[in-house]
C-alpha positions in Angstrom: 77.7 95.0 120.6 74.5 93.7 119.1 73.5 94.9 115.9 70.6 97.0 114.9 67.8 97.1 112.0 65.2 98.6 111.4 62.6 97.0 109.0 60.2 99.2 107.1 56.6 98.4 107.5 54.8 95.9 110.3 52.7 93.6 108.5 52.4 90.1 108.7 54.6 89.7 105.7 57.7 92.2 107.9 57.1 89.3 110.5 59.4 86.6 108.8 61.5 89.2 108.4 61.9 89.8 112.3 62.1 86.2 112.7 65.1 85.8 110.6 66.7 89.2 112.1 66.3 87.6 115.6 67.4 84.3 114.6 70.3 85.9 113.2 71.5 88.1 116.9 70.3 91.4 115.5 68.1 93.8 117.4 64.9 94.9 115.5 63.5 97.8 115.4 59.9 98.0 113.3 58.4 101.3 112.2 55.0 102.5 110.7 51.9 104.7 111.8 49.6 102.1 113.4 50.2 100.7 116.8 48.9 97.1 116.8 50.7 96.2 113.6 51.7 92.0 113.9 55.4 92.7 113.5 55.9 95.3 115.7 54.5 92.7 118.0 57.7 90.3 117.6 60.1 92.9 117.4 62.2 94.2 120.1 61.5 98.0 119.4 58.6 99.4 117.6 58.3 103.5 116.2 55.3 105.1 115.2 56.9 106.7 112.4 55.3 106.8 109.3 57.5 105.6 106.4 57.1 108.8 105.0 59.1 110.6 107.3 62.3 110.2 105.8 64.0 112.6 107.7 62.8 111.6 111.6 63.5 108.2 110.8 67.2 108.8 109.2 67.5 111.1 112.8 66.7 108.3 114.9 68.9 106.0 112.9 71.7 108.3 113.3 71.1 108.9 116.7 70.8 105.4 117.8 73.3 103.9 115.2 71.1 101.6 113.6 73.2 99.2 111.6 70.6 98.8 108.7 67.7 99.1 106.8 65.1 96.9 105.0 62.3 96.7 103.1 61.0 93.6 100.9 57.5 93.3 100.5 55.3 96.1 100.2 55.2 98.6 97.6 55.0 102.1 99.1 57.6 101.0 101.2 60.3 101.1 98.3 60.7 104.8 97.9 61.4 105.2 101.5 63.9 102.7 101.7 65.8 103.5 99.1 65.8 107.5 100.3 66.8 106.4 104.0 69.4 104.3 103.4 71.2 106.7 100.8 70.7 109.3 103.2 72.6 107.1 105.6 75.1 105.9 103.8 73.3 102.2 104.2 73.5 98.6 102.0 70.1 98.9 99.1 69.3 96.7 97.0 67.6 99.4 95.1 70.6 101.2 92.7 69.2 104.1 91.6 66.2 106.2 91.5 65.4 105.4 88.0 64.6 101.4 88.8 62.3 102.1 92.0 60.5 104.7 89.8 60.3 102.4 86.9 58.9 100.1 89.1 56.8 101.3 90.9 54.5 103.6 88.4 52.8 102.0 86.3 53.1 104.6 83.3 56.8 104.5 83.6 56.6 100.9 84.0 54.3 100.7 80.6 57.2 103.2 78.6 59.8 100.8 79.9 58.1 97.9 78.6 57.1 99.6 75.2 61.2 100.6 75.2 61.9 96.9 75.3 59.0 95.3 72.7 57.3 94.2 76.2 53.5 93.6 75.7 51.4 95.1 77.7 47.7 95.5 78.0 46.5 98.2 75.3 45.1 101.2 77.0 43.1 104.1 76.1 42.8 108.2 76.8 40.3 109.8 79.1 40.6 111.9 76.8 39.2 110.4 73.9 36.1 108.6 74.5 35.1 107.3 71.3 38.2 105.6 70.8 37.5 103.2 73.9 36.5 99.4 73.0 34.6 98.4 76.0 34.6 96.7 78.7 37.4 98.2 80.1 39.1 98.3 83.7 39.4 101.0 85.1 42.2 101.8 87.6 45.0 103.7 90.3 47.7 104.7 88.3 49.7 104.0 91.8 47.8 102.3 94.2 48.1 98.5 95.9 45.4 95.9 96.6 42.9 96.1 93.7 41.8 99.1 95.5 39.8 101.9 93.8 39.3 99.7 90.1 36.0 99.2 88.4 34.9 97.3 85.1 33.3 99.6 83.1 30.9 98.2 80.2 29.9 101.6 78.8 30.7 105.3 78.5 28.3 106.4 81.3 29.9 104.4 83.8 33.5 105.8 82.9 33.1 109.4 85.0 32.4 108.0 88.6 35.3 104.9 87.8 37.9 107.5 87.2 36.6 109.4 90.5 36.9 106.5 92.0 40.3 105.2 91.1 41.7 108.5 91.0 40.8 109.0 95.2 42.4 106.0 95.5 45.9 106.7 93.3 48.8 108.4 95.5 49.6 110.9 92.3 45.3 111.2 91.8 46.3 109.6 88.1 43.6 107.0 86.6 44.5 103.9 83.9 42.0 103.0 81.5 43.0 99.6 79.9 41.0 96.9 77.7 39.7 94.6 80.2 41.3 91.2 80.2 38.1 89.2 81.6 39.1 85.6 82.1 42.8 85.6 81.2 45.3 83.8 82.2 46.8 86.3 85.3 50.7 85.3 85.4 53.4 86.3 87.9 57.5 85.6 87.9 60.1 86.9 90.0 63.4 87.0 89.9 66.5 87.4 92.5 69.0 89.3 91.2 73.1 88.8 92.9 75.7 90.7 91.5 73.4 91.3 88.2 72.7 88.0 87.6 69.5 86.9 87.7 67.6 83.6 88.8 64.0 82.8 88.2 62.5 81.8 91.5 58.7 81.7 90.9 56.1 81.4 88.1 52.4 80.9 89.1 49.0 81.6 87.9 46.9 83.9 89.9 43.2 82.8 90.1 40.2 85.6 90.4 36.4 84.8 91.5 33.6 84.8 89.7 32.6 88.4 88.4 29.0 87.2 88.6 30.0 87.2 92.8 31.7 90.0 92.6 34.9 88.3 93.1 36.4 89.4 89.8 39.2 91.3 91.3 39.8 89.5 94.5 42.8 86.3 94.1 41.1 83.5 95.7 44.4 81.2 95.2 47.7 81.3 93.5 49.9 77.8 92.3 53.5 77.7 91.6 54.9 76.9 89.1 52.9 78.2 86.2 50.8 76.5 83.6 52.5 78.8 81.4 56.5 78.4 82.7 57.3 76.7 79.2 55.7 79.7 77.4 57.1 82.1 79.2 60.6 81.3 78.9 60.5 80.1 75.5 58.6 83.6 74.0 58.7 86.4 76.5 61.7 85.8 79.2 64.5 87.5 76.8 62.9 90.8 76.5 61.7 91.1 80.0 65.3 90.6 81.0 67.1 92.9 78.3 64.4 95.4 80.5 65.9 94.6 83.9 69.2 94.9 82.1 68.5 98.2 80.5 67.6 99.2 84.0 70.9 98.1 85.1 69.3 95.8 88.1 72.3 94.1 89.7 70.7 92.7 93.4 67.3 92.1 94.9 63.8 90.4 94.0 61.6 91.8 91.0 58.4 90.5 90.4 56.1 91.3 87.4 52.5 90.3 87.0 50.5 90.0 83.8 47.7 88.2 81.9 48.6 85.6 79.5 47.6 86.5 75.6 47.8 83.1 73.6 51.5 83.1 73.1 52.8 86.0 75.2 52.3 87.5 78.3 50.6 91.4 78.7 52.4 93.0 82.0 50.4 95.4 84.0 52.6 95.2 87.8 55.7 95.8 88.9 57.6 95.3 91.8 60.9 95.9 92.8 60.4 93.6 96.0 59.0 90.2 96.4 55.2 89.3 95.7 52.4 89.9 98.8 52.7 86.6 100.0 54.0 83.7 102.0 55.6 82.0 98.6 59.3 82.5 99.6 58.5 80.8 102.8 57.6 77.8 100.8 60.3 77.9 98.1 62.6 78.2 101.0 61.3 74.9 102.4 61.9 72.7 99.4 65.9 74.4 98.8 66.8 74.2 102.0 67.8 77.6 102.6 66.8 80.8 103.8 66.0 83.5 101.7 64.8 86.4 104.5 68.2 85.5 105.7 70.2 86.3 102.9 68.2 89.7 102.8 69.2 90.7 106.2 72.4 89.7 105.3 72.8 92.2 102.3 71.2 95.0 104.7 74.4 94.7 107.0 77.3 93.9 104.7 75.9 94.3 100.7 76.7 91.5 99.7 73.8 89.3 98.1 75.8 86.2 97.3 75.9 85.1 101.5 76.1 81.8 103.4 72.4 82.1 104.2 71.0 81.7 100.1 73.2 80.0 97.3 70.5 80.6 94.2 71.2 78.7 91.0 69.5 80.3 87.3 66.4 78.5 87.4 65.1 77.5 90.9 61.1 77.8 89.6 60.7 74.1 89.0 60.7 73.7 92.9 62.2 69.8 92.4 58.3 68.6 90.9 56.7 70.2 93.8 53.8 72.0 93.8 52.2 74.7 95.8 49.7 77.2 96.6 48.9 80.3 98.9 45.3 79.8 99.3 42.9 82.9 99.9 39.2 81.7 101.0 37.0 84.4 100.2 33.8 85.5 102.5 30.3 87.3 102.2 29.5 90.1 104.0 28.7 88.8 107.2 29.3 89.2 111.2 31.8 86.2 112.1 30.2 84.6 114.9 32.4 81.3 114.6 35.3 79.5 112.6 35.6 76.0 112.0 38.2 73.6 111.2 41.4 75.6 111.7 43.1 73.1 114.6 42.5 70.5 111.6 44.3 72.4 109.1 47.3 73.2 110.9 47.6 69.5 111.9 47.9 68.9 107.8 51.7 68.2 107.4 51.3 70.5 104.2 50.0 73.5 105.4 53.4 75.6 106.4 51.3 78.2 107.9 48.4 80.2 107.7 47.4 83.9 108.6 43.5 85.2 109.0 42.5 88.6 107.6 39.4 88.3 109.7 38.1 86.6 112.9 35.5 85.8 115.1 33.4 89.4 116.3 34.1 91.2 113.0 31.3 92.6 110.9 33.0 91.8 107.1 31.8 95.0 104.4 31.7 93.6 100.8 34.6 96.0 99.4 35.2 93.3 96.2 38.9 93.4 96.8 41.2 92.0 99.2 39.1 92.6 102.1 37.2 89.7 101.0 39.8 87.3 102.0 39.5 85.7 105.1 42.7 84.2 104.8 46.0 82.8 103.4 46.8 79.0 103.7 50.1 78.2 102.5 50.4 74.8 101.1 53.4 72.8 99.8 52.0 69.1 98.0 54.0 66.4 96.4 53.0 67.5 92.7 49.9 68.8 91.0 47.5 66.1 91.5 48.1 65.7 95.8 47.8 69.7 95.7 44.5 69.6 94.0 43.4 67.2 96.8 44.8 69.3 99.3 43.1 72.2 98.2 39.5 70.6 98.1 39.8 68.9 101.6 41.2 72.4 103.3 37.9 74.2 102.1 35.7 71.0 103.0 37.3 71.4 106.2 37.5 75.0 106.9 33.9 77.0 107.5 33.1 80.5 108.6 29.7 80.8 109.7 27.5 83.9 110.9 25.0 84.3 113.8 22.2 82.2 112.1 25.2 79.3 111.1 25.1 80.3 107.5 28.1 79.7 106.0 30.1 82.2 104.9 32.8 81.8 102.6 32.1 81.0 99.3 33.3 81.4 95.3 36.6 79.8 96.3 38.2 77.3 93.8 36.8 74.4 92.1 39.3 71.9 91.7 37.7 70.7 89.4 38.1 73.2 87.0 41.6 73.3 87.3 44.1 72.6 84.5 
């Protein structure tokens, strides 16, 4: 009989997740609380329960012996998949309560890294006013997206921030940290099989302009990192004596942080893989098929499978290098879109997914929202991706009723290291 999973979440990040169930004979079965979500779309059965509702979805599981569970991209999703599948007995990645929590919450996430001489970014007590050293970001203690953070460059901004960020935080708890203004934002992950862990990814994050508005909004990420060699050689040990402490022994965990001279400060945690189309691309260049070898472990466990055979240091990406591109737009009506059929025709571009599209009235929210886009781009080396990335936004063009163009504070290649 044909197997059965059920996948956690229907956004476009679930659909390569679908893909690779299908492609593997499975049945798939997506669930969340909106009805038009782009996996649900693909899949061959699609629920409109909430993840949150642990129980009715560990009923229907039971009643309609569902072989497995998943969940590998999305934050809130992690709780949920870990409760579900211990409830039904079910293959997670996730070992114990303690490591989703850790990372996941960004105050436990800070005591772990303070546990394990991990810098982080100093931070400050409502509390205590007059010790704060403005400017400062402000911040969800548990919250995804940039959503609901504001820099504050005085005292009298600080009350309506914390309202702010505290709407916007799932346990109403605000972070006030020192404000790391043009930084260096870093990000690594690592896969995890039998305890073992192997560094997949290293890339800088790059934020528009704050004079646009843009100062919390990634308008492109590049893989590997500036800052690899750094990393490894000063911080790497003691962010993996934390994993270890946490006793991580299979999955993906990312980490995100700005670069301080010669260290790294982490502020985000994930026990998942990063928001984006990255392990697409590093899948490309090995030859293998890492959404695969997720599936894989849903069913039978067992992270070391035919589908994925991960070496200790994968990050290099044999020279390559690549980017996941995120145009960013005005407020505006979209009234057309240019150049996409060109872009696709690139041999580089792996894919691409819009945010927005032609008919939709864009708000300025200053956080994700003010993508229009990812472009997923795989280059040679450095120097062909910075010419990639210049002739995809010469190329591409969003324009409003009037033809004004729309996008704009995306990357100067120019400027690049």
């Amino acid at each position: 009989m044909t197997k059965k999973i059920l996948i956690l979440g229907g956004a476009n990040l679930h659909c390569k997740l679908v893909k690779a169930a299908r492609e593997m004979g499975l049945y798939t079965i997506v669930t969340d609380y909106l009805t038009d979500s782009p996996a649900k779309k693909i899949a061959d059965q699609s629920l409109m329960f909430n993840i949150y509702d642990e129980d009715d979805i560990v009923a229907f599981c039971k009643r309609e012996k569902v072989d497995a569970v998943i969940s590998t991209h999305i934050d809130p999703c992690q709780r949920p998949y870990y409760n579900i599948c211990n409830k039904l007995g079910l293959p997670c990645y996730i070992g114990n309560w303690e490591q989703v929590f850790t990372l996941t919450d960004k105050d436990a996430f800070k005591a772990a890294c303070l546990r394990n001489n991990v810098d982080i970014i100093p931070t400050y007590d409502a509390n205590k006013p007059e010790d704060i050293v403005f400017p400062v970001l402000v911040k969800p203690a548990h919250s995804r997206g940039s959503r609901g953070q504001t820099v504050c460059n005085s005292i009298a901004e600080l009350p309506k921030a914390l309202e702010t960020a505290r709407a916007e935080s799932s346990n109403h708890n605000a972070i006030i940290e020192k404000y790391m203004g043009n930084k260096g934002d870093f990000t690594m992950t690592y896969i995890f099989v039998n305890g073992v862990p192997h560094l997949t990814k290293t890339s800088d994050r790059y934020l528009g302009d704050l004079e646009l508005g843009l100062e919390k909004v990634g308008i492109g990420t590049i893989s590997p990192s500036f800052y690899a060699d750094m990393y490894k050689r000063n911080v790497q040990e003691r962010i993996l004596n934390m994993l270890r402490d946490l006793n991580i022994q299979n999955g993906p965990v990312f980490m995100q942080g700005f670069v301080d001279d010669d260290t790294v400060r982490f502020y985000d945690p994930g026990y998942r893989f990063p928001g984006s189309e990255y392990d697409t691309m590093f899948s490309r260049i090995w030859d293998m098929d890492i959404m695969k070898m997720m599936v894989e472990f849903a069913l039978t466990g067992k992270m070391d499978n035919q589908y994925c055979k991960l070496l200790p240091d994968m990050s290099e990406l044999k020279g390559h290098a690549v980017i996941t591109l995120f145009p960013a737009m005005k407020e505006g009506h979209i009234a057309a879109i240019e150049g996409l059929d060109a872009i696709a025709a690139m041999p580089e571009v792996i894919g691409y997914t819009l945010r927005h599209n032609v008919g939709e009235n864009v708000p300025f929210t200053r956080n994700v929202n003010q993508r229009f886009g990812e472009f997923d781009v795989i280059a040679e080396d450095y120097a062909a991706l910075k010419k990639l990335i210049a002739k995809i936004l010469s190329t591409l063009h969003v324009k409003d009723p009037s033809g004004n163009e729309l996008l704009y504070g995306n990357i100067d290649v120019d400027k690049l290291p």
